[in-house]
N, C-alpha and C positions, 0 to 999 in steps of 0.2 A: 300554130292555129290561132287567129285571132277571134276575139271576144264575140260577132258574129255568127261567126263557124260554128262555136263552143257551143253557143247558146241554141241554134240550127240542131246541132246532134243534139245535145242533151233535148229539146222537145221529142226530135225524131224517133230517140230510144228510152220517149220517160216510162217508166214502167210504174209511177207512182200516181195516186190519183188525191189529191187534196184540197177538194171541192167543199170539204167540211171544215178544212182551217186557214179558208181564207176569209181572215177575219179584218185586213185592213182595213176596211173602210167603215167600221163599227164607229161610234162616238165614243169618247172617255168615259166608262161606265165608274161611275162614283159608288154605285151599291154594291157592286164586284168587291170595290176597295173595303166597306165597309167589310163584306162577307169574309174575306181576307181577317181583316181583324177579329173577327169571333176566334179564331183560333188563340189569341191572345187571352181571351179570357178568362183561361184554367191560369193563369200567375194575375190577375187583375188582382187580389188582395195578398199576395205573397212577394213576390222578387219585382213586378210592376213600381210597386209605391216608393220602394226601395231607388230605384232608376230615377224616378222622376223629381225625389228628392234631390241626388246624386247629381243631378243633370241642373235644379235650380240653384244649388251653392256653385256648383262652376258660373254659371251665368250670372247671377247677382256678384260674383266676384270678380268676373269679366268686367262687368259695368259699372262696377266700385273703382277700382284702380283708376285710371284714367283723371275723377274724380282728384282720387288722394295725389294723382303726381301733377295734375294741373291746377287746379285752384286750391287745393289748402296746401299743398308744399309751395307753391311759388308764390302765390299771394299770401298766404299766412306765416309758411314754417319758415323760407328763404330770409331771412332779415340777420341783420348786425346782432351778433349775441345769441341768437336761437339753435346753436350748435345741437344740443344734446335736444332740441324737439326735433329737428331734422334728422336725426339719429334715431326718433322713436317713430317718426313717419317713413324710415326705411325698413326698419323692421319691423312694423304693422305690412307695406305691401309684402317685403318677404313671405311675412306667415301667411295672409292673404292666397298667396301664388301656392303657398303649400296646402294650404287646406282646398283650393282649386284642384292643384294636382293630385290630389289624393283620394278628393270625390268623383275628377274624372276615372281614375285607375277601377273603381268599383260602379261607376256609370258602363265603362267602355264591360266588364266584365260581366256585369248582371245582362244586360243587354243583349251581349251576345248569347248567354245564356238561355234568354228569350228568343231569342231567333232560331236558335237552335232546335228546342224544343220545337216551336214552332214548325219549323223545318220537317222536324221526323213525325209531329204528329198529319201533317199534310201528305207527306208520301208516303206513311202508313195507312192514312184513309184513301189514298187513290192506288195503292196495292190491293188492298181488302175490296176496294168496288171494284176492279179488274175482276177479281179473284170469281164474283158473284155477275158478269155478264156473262149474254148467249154466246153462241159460237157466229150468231149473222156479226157481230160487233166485231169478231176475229177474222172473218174472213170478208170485212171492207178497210183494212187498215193491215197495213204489215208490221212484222216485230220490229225493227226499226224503228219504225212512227211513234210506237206507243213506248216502248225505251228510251226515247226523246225525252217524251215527257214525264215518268217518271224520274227519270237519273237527270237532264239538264235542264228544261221547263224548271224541275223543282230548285234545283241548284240556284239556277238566278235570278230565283228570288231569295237566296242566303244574304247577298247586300244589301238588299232595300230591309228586311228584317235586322240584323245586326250592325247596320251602320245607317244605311237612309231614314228609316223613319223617325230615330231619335234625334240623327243630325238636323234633319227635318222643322223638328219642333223647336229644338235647339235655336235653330237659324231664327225663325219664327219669332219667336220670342226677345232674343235677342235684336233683332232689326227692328219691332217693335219698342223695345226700350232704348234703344240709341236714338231712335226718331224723337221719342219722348223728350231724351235728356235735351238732344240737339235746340228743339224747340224751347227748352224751357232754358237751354245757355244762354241762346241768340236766334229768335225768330225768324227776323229778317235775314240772317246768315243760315239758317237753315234752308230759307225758299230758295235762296239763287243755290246752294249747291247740290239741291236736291231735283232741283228742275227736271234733270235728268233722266230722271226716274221715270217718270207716264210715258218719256218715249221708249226707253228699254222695256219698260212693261209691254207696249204697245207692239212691239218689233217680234217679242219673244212669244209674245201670244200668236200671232202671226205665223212664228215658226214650229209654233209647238205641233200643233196635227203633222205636214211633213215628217217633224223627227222620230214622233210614234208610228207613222207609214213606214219608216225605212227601217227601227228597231222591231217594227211586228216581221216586217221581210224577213230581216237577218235571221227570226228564228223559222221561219218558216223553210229559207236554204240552208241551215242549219240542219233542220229534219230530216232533209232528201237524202243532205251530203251521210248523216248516220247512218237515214236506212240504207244506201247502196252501200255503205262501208260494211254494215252486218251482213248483208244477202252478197257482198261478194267471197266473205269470210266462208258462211256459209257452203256457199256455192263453189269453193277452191277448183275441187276436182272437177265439178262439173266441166269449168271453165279452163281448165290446163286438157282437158282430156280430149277437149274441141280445137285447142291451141285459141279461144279465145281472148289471151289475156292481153293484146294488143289493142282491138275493142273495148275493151273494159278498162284497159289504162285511160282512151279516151274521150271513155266516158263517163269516169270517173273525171279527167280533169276540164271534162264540161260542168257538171256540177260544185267542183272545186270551184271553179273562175265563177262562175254563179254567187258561191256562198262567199269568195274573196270581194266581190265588186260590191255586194249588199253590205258588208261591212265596212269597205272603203267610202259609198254614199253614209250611211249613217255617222261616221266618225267624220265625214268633213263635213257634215249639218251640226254635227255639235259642237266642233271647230270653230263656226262663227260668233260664237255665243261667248266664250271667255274673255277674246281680244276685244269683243265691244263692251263687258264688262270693265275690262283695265283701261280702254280709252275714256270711258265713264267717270273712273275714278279719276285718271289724270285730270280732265277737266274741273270736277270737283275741289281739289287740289290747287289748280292753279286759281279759281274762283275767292280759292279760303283767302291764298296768302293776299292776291293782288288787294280784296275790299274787307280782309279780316286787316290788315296792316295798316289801311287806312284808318278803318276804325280804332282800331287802338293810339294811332297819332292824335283823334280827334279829341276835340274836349268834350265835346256834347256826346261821347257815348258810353256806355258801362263796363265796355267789353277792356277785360282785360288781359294779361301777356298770359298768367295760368288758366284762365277763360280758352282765349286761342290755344293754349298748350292743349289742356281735355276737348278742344272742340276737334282740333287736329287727331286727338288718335281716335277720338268718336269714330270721324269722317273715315278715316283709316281700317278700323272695324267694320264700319257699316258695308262696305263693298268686298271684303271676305267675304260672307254669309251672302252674300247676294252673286257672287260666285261659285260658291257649291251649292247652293240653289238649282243652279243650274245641272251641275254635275248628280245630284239628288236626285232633280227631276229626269234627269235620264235613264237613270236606277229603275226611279217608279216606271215608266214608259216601259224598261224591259221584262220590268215584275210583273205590269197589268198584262205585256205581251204575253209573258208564261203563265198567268194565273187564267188569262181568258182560254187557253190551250187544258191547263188542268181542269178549269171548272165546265169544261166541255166533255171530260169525260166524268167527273163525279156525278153531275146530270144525266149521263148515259143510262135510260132505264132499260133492263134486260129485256128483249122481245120477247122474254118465256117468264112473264110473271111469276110470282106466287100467292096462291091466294091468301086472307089474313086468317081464316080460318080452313085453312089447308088441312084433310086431313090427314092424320098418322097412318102411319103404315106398323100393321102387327103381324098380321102373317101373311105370306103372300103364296100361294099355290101357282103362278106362272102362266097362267094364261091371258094371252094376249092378243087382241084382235080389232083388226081396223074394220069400219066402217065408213063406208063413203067417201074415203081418204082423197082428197087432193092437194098438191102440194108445190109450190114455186118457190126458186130462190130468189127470183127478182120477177119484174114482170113480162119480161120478154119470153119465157112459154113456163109451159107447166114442168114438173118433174114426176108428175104422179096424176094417175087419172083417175079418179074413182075407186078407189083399192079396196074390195072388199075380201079380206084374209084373217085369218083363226091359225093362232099357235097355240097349239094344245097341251096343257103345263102338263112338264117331263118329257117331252116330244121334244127330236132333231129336225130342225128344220132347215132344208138348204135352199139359198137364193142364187140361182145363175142367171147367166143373160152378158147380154157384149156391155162394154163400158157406155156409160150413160142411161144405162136400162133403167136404174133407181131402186139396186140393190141397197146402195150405201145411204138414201135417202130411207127407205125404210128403216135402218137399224138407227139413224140418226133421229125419228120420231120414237121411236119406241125408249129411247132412254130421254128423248122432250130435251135434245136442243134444238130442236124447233118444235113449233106447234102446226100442226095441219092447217092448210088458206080452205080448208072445208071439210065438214066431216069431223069425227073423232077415234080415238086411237083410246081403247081400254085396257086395264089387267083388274083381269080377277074382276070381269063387270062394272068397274068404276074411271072414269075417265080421266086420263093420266092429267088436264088440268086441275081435276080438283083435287089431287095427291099433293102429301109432303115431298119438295121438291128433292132434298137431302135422303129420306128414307128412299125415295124411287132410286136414288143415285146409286145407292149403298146396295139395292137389289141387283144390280146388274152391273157387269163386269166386260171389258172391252181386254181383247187381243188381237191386237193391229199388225199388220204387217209390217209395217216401219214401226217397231217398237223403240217406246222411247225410256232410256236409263237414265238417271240423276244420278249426279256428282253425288259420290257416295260409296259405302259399302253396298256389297252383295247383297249382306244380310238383310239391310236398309233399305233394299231394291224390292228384294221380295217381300220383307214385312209391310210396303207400302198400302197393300193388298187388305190388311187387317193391323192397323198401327198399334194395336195393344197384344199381340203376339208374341209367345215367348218365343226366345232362340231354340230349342224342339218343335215347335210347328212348325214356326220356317224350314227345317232340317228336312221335318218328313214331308212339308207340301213340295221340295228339291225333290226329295228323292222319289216321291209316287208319281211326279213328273220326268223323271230322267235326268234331272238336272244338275244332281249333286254329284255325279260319276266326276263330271267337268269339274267343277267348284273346287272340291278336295286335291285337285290336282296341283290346282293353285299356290303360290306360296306361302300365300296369308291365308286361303281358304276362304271362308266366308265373311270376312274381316278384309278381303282384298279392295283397294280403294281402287272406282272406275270414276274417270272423267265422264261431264257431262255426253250423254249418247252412248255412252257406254265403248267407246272407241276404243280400248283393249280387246276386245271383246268381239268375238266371229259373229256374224250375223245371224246362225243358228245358236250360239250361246246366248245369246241377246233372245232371240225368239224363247229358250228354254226357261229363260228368268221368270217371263212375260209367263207361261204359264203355269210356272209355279206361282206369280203374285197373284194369277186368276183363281188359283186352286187354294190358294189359302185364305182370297178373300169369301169364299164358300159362299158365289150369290145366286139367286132362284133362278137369274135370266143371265146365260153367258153369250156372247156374239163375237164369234170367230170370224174376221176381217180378213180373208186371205193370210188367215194364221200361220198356213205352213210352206207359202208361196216360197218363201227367203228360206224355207229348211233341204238339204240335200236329201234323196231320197234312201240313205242310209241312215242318216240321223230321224229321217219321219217315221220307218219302220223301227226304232229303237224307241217311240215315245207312244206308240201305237198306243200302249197298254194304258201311258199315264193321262192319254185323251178318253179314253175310254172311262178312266174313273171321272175325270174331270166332268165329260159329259153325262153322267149317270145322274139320276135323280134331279135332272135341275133342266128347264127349256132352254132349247140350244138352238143359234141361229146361225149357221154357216154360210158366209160366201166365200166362195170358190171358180177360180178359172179352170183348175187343174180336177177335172171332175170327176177323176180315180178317189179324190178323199170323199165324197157325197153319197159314194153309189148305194151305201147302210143308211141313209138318214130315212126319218120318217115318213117327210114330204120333201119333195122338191116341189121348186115353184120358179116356173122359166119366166122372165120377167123382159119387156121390150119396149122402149120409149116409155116410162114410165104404167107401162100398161101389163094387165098378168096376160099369159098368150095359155096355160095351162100348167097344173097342179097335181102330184100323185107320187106314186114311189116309182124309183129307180125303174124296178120290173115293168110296172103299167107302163110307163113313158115311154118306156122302149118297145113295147106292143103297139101302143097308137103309132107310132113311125111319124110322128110329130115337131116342133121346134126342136123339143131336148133330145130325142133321135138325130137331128142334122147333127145340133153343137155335139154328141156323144162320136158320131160316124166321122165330123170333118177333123175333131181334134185327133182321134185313132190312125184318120188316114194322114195326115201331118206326120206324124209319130213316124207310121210306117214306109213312108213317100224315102226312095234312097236319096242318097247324097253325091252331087255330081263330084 
């Protein structure tokens, strides 16, 4: 398949959408950079000063030497008789070279030490603001994307911290001070071989936007090539069960060829820049010797053989540093790539505020009730029309209705990962925006139908529920839910380690975990998500009892397809295109011969319909 084709399919089956990070054509933001460095500031009076010390003895020793092996050894110490000072100008650079090498060894260590830190305090702060966004944030961005840039976003900026930015200064400084010396060796032999210089500056400045276009690229097919590598991980079985893995091979090696060509342009734009470096110094070089050797022949000039010797390794030095400049500057070009990627989501402010005087939550009685509720996920239609509904605290309350009704958009306002586009959503008479967001959280308890388990123990599983729990609670919220029968079977028992999702683990054990963490988190408002969807209906009649308690004393909001488990609840509420079609108990619904009459009569007659 050629590179066309590749690129053909991969738009054809992009399934990714990255309209928010494309940031190519942004200018070199110099404030970002700065921003960058505030994280430096927790060592700016500690391991900082230490560095920078560390970093100016190597450098003033760099630019010493040169010094003691060209003009005071060949013009001074070199002579008839001067044996034992030529012996003490060897072992001055010796020690020289050691006391370099000994401040570089705790430059290069402190340094990295700072980066590091650096490092974990960055991807500790963009964990922690993940931790604290809405769910609109999670469901425009796939796990892939945002794994990016926590785990490689952050990574590559671990070179520009531990190695670029001090080489950086380094360079800096040092190219500055050879320029110095050069000029104050020999002026005029400075001009002509440095001539060079305003065109390579010229050239490079030129190339510099291109080579940060091609390094912002490379991470941004970077990103894709992750997230498809995650969601096909993910998605194993889906995709063997289809026999799709033959499409996915190739769609995978569209994105591959993608993310191989963005890195093959990038490394050949940076490619150019070294050889024109070393062409630079060659000319430099041959400038010295053809009019430095003149001058020394001459009578009329100053310049002498240990003169030419220190100007030589000057010249020599100066085009090092002006070659990892280069390499440097490509460093920083991938750090600002990744740091413009993180500080795109540390700025992510949650679309579900908090206020700054948010109030506490002390006791909470459970009633809850929309008002004039409407609600979009984007603007193409509404999810919710007008909603006006009362959950009456200790009351079961069940939501049916076909997919898209806006069952799952209600129980998703009432715990305010979103906020209603109109209208308000109260408990207990106060409106869930001016609640602590953390106290609302803790009142109410989620049991999903795809329950999800953490790497971990059992015990760990369910004490999720209530983190300060002793192993007796855990015990008895297993077993008033049915749960423990299972557990104790176990080898380890409740000590048994599950991989993430809990993949040991039957889907009804999984469901049974799920609520017992509900039941021992003991919250005012529980919402059963198609709780027992995933349960066989031998295992649902054996937990009858432990829903029963679960549900007791606390407002319960069940949705349900399977609407044999609703027909006890207190209210149903038949729910359609985001709109209520009618509301009552089981008995009345079924008297009006209404919506919830069809869905009660067509799922009975499904049931009972033979089988050819």
């Amino acid at each position: 398949m050629n590179q066309a084709e590749t690129q053909a399919q991969t738009k054809k089956r992009s399934r990714f959408h990255y309209t928010v990070e494309q940031i190519i054509d942004k200018p070199f933001n110099w404030s970002q950079l700065i921003r960058l460095f505030k994280y430096m500031k927790p060592y700016a009076l500690t391991t900082l000063p230490k560095t920078i010390i560390a970093m100016l003895i190597v450098t003033a020793v760099r630019l010493a030497v040169p010094i003691f092996i060209g003009v005071l050894a060949m013009d001074y110490a070199i002579k008839p008789g001067n044996v034992t000072l030529m012996y003490w100008f060897a072992g001055i650079v010796l020690v020289m070279y050691l006391i370099s090498w000994v401040a570089n060894v705790f430059r290069i260590r402190w340094m990295n030490e700072i980066g590091q830190n650096m490092i974990y305090d960055i991807r500790t702060d963009l964990f922690n603001h993940i931790q604290r966004l809405s769910h609109r944030f999670f469901d425009q961005r796939s796990a892939g994307s945002i794994l990016v840039r926590v785990i490689n976003d952050v990574n590559s900026m671990q070179d520009l911290f531990t190695n670029g930015v001090v080489n950086l200064i380094m360079d800096i400084v040092m190219l500055v001070g050879i320029v110095i010396i050069l000029f104050t060796l020999s002026p005029e032999l400075a001009i002509l071989v440095l001539i060079v210089v305003p065109i390579m500056f010229f050239i490079s400045t030129k190339l510099r936007r291109d080579i940060r276009r091609s390094w912002q690229n490379v991470r941004i097919k970077q990103s894709k090539l992750n997230s498809h590598l995650n969601e096909s991980i993910q998605g194993i079985r889906v995709t063997q069960a289809y026999a799709q893995e033959h499409e996915n091979m190739e769609f995978f090696n569209g994105v591959n060829t993608e993310t191989f060509e963005s890195w093959k342009e990038a490394t050949k734009k940076n490619a150019i820049f070294r050889p024109f470096v070393e062409m630079s110094s060659a000319i430099g070089a041959v400038v010295l010797i053809w009019y430095g050797s003149t001058l020394i022949q001459s009578d009329t000039s100053s310049l002498t053989l240990g003169v030419f010797i220190s100007f030589a390794f000057y010249l020599g030095m100066f085009w090092e540093p002006i070659s990892r400049l280069g390499q440097v500057y490509n460093q920083l070009l991938v750090g600002m790539a990744s740091s413009e990627r993180i500080f795109e989501f540390l700025d992510e402010k949650p679309s579900v505020p908090e206020k700054d005087n948010a109030q506490r939550i002390t006791e909470v009685k459970g009633e809850v009730k929309f008002e004039g509720v409407e609600f979009s996920y984007d603007d193409s239609r509404k999810a919710l029309h007008q909603i006006d509904l009362t959950f009456e605290a200790g009351t079961t309350v069940a939501l049916v209705g076909h997919t898209g009704s806006g069952k799952s958009t209600i129980v998703n306002l009432m715990s305010r990962f979103y906020d209603p586009t109109k209208g308000q959503v109260l408990l207990d008479g106060v409106d869930l925006r001016d609640l602590n967001l953390d106290d609302l959280r803790k009142n109410v308890s989620y049991v999903l139908q795809d329950t999800f388990i953490f790497a971990g123990t059992i015990m760990d599983n369910i004490r999720f529920g209530k983190p300060g729990a002793t192993d007796e609670e855990v015990v008895e919220a297993a077993k008033a839910i049915g749960a423990h029968e299972f557990v104790i079977k176990l080898e380890k028992g409740y000590d048994t380690e599950v991989e993430e999702k809990g993949n040991v683990l039957s889907v009804g054990e999984r469901q049974l975990l799920s609520f017992a963490r509900a039941l021992l988190a003991d919250p005012r408002i529980l919402i059963l998500d198609e709780a027992t969807a995933s349960i066989d209906t031998e295992t649902e009649l054996k937990i009858q009892e432990g829903l029963k308690k679960l549900l007791a004393n606390r407002t319960a909001v069940m949705i349900a397809h399977r609407l044999s488990t609703i027909r006890d609840a207190d209210k149903i509420v038949v729910l359609e295109q985001g709109n209520i079609l009618e509301e009552g108990t089981h008995d009345h619904l079924m008297q009006s011969q209404g919506a919830y009459y069809q869905l009660v009569k067509s799922q009975y007659a499904a049931m009972m319909e033979p089988r050819n």
